[in-house]
C-alpha positions as CSV (number, residue, x, y, z in Angstrom):
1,X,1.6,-60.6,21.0
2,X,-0.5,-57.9,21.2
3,X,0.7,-54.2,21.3
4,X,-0.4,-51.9,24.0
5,X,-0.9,-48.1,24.3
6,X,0.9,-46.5,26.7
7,X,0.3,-42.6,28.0
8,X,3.0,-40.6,29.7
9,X,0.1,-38.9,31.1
10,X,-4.0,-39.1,31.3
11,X,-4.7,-37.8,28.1
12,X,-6.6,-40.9,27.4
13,X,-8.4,-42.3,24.2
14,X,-12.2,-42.1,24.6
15,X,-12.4,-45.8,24.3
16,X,-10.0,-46.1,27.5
17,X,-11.9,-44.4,29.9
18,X,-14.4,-46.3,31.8
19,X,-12.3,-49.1,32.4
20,X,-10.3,-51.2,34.6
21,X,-7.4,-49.5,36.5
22,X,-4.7,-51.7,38.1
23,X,-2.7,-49.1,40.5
24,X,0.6,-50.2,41.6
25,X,4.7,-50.8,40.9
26,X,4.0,-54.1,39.6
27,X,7.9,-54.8,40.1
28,X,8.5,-58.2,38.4
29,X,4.6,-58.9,37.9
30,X,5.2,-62.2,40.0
31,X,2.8,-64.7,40.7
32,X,0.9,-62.4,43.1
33,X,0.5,-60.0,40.6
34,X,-0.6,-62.9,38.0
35,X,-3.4,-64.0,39.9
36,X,-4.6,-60.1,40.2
37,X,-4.5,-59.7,36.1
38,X,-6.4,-63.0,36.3
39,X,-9.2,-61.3,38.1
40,X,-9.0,-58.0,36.0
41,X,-9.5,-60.1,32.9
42,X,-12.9,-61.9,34.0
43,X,-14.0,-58.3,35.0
44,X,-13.2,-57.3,31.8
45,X,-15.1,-60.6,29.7
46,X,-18.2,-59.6,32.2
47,X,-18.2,-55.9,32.3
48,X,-17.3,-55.7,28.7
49,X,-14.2,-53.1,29.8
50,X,-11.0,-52.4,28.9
51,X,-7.6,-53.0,31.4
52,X,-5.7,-50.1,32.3
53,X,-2.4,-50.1,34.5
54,X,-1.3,-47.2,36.6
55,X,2.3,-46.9,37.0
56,X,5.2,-44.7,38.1
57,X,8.9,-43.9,36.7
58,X,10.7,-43.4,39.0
59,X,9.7,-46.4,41.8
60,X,8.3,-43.9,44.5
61,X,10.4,-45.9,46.6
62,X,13.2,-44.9,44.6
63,X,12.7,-41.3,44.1
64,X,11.9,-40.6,47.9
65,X,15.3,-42.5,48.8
66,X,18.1,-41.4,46.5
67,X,20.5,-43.6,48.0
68,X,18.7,-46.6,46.8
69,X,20.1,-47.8,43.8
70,X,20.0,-51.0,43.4
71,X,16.6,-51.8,43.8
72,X,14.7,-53.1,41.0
73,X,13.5,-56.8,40.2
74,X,12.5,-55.3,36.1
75,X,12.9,-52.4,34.4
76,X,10.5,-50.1,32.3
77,X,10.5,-52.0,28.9
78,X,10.6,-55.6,30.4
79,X,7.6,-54.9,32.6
80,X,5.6,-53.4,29.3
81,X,6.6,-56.8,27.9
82,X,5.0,-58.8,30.5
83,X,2.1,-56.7,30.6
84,X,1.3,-57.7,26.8
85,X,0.4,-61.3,28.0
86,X,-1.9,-60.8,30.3
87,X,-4.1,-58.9,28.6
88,X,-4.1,-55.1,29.3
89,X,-5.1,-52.4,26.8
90,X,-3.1,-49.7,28.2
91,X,-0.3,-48.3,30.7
92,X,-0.1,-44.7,32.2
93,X,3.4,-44.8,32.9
94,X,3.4,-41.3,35.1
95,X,6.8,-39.4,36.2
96,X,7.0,-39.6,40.0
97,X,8.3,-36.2,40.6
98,X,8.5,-33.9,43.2
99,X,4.8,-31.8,42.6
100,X,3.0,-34.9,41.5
101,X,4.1,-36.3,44.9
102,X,2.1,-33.4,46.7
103,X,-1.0,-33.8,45.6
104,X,-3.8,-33.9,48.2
105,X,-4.9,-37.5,48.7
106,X,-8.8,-36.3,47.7
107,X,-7.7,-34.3,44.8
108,X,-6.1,-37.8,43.2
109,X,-9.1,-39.2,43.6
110,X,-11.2,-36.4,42.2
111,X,-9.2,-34.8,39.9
112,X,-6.9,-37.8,38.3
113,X,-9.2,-40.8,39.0
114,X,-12.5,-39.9,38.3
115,X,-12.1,-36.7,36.0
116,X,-8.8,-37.7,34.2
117,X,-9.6,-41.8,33.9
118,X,-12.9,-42.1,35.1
119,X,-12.3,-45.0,35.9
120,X,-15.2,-47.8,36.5
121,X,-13.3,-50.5,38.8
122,X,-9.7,-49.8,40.3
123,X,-7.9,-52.5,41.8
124,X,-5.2,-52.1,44.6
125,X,-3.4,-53.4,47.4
126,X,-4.8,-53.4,51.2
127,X,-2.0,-51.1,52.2
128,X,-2.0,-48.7,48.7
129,X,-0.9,-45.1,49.8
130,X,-1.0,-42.1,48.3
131,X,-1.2,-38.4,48.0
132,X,1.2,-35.9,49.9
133,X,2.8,-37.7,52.4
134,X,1.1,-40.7,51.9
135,X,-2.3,-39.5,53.2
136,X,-4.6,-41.2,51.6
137,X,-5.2,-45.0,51.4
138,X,-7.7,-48.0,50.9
139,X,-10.1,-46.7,53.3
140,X,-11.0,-43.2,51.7
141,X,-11.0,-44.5,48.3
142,X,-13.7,-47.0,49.4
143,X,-15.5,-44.1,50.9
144,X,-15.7,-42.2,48.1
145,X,-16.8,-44.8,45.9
146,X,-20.5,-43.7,45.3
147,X,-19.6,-39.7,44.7
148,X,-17.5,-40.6,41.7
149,X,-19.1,-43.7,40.4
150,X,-15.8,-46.5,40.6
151,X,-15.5,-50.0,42.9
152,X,-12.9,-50.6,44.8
153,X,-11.5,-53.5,44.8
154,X,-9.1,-55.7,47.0
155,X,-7.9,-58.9,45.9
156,X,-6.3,-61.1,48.4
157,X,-3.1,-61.8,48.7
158,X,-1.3,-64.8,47.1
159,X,0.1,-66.9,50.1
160,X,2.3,-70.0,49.1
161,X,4.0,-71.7,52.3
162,X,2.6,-69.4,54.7
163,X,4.4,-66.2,53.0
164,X,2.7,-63.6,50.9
165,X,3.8,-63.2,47.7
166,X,5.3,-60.1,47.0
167,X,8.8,-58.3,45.3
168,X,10.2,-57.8,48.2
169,X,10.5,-61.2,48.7
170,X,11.6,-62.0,45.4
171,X,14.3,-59.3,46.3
172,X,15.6,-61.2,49.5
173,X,15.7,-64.5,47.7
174,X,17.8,-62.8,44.9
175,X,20.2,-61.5,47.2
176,X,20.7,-64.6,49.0
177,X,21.9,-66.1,46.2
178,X,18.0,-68.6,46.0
179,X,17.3,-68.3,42.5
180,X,15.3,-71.2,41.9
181,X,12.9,-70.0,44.7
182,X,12.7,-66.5,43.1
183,X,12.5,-67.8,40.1
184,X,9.0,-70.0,40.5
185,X,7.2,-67.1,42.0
186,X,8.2,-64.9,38.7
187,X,7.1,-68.1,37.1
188,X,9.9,-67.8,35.0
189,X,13.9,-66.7,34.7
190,X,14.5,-63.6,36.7
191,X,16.6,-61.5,34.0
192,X,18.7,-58.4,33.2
193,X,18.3,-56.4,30.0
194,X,21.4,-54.1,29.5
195,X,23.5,-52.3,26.6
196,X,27.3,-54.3,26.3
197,X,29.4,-51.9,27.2
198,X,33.5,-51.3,26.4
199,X,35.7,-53.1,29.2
200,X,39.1,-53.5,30.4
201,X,38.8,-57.1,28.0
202,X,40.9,-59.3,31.0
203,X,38.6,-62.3,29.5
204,X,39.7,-61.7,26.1
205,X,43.3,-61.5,27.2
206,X,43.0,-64.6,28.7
207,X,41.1,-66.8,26.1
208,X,37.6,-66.2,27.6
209,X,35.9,-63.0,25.9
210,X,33.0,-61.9,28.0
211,X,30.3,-58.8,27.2
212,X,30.3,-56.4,29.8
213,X,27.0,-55.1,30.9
214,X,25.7,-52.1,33.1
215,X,23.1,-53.3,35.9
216,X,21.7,-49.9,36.0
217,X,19.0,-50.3,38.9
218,X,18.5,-53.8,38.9
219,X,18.5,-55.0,42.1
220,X,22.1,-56.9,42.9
221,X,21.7,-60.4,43.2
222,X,24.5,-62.2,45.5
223,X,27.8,-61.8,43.7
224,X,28.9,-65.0,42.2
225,X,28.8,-67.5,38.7
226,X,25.3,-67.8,37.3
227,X,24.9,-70.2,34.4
228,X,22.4,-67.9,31.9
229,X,21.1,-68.5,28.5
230,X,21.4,-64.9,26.4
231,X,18.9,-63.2,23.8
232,X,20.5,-60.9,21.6
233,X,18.1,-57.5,20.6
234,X,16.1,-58.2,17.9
235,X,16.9,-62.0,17.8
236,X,14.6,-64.7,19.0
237,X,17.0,-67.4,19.8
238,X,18.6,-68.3,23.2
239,X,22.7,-68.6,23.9
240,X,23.5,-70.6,26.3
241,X,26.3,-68.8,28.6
242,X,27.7,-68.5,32.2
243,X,28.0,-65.1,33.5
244,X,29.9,-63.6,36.9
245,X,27.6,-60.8,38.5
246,X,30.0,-58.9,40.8
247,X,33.0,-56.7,42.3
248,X,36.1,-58.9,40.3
249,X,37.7,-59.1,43.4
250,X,40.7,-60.8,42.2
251,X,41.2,-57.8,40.0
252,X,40.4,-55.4,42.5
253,X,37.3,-54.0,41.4
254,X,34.7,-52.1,43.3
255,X,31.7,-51.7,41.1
256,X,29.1,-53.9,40.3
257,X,29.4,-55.2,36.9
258,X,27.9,-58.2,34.5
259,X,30.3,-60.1,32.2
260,X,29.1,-62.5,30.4
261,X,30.5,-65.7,28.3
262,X,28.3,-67.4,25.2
263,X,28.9,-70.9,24.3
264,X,29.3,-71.2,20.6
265,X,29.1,-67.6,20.0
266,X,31.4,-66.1,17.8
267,X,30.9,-61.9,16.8
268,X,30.7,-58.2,17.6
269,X,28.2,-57.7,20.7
270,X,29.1,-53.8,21.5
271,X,27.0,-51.4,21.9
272,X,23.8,-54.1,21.3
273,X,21.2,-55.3,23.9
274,X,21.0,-58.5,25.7
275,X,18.7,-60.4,27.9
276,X,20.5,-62.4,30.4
277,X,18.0,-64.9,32.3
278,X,19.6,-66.2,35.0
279,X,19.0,-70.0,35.4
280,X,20.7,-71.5,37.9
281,X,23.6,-70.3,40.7
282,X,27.0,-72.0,40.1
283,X,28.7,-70.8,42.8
284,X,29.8,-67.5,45.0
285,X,31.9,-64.9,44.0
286,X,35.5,-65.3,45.2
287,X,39.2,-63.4,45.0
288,X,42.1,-65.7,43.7
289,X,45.9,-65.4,44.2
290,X,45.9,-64.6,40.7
291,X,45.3,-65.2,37.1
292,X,46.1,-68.9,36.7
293,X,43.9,-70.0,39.5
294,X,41.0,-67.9,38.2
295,X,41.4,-69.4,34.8
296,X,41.7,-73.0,36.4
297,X,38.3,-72.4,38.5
298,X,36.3,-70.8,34.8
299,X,37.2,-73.8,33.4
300,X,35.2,-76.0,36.0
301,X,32.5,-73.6,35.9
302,X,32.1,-73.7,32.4
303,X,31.8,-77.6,32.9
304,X,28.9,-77.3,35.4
305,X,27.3,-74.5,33.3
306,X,27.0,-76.7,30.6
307,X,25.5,-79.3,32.0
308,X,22.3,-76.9,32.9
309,X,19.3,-77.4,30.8
């Protein structure tokens, strides 16, 4: 896999400039967003250019709405991952603050896209906005295409089944508990990567150790039993596993929380990093009369988990 350079800020290389720039959240870099690196790579083979990707920390989404937590399909390092296989040089990762959020929609385009980048082709969405209160948009970047020497362009949409491809429809199939279907348009296992965390141990207690994991801002899938298979940092193989994404409401819980079992696992996961893909949704998060019912319904869960290749 290749590596990639990636700038907190525009102070690019000389051998970046002039390139392809890919603007945009690129939250799960789904199918959608396949087909548009697709596009950016013959550019590149013809033009003889590099690929560049524009992004922001925080989601502007995110930072404009501070209530909204739970929101994201993939987080920083995962999307940097993804990024390496389809072929992109570099990533901008910029800090969505508040003074980066008032800049004039034509002083973006002068000052950061053509002076900062100069950028030769910049791809975005139809309905891209930008600048102070979202001023600017498709529109007045094609107009001043010519002044500052960049093309504009506008790939079409990815519609499968009449829909349009997009994260927010990944989201709503996530939440409705349609993993399979958000699944094939990430063209592969939607997943969590998080730091195991110290719990109250109830699965240990109980014969069934589970690590506990911080979602952070991953959006919350519906609450329920996933069967998952588990990477361990730094370790390429796969643990199968069944994990419980939710409020423990037999124990009374009221935050969101991952635990997750390993089959045939045996060792100290604290304080290390996993990557839970989720593969398949066992069932719905319930509350129990009490202990012994829980541990009677795990054990049919771990029987159907198992089963799932």
């Amino acid at each position: 896999m290749k590596l990639i350079k990636e700038y907190q800020n525009f102070n690019l290389q000389k051998n970046h400039k002039n390139s392809i720039i890919l603007i945009g959240n690129f939250d799960g870099l789904h199918l959608g967003h396949q087909k548009l690196f697709l596009l950016a790579k013959k550019y590149k083979v013809k033009h003889k250019v590099k690929i560049g990707v524009f992004t922001f920390e925080p989601m502007p989404k995110m930072f404009f709405n501070k209530k909204l937590k739970n929101f994201r399909i993939s987080d920083k390092s995962q999307k940097i991952a993804l990024l390496k296989k389809f072929d992109v040089d570099f990533v901008i990762i910029k800090k969505f603050n508040k003074s980066f959020s008032k800049i004039k929609s034509y002083d973006f385009i002068k000052k950061i896209l053509s002076k900062k980048l100069d950028a030769k082709f910049i791809f975005v969405s139809n309905d891209f906005r930008f600048g102070n209160k979202r001023e600017g948009n498709v529109e007045q970047l094609i107009k001043f295409e010519k002044n500052y020497n960049y093309k504009i362009i506008k790939p079409r949409p990815l519609i499968i089944k009449k829909k349009v491809i997009s994260s927010t429809l990944i989201r709503n199939f996530l939440q409705k508990g349609k993993l399979e279907k958000a699944n094939r348009l990430l063209n592969r296992n939607w997943s969590i990567l998080g730091k195991v965390q110290k719990g109250r141990q109830l699965g240990k207690k109980f014969g069934f150790p589970t690590a506990n994991i911080d979602i952070k801002d991953y959006i919350i899938a519906k609450p329920g039993v996933y069967a998952v298979k588990v990477k361990i940092q730094k370790n390429k193989k796969y643990f199968k596993g069944i994990a419980n994404l939710g409020y423990r409401p037999t124990f009374n819980q009221n935050k969101i929380l991952l635990e997750v079992h390993l089959f045939n696992f045996s060792g100290n996961l604290y304080n290390k990093y996993l990557t839970v893909d989720f593969m398949k949704f066992v069932r719905k998060e319930k509350k129990f009369k009490n202990v012994d019912q829980l541990k009677k319904q795990i054990k049919i869960d771990l029987l159907k988990a198992k089963k799932i290749r």
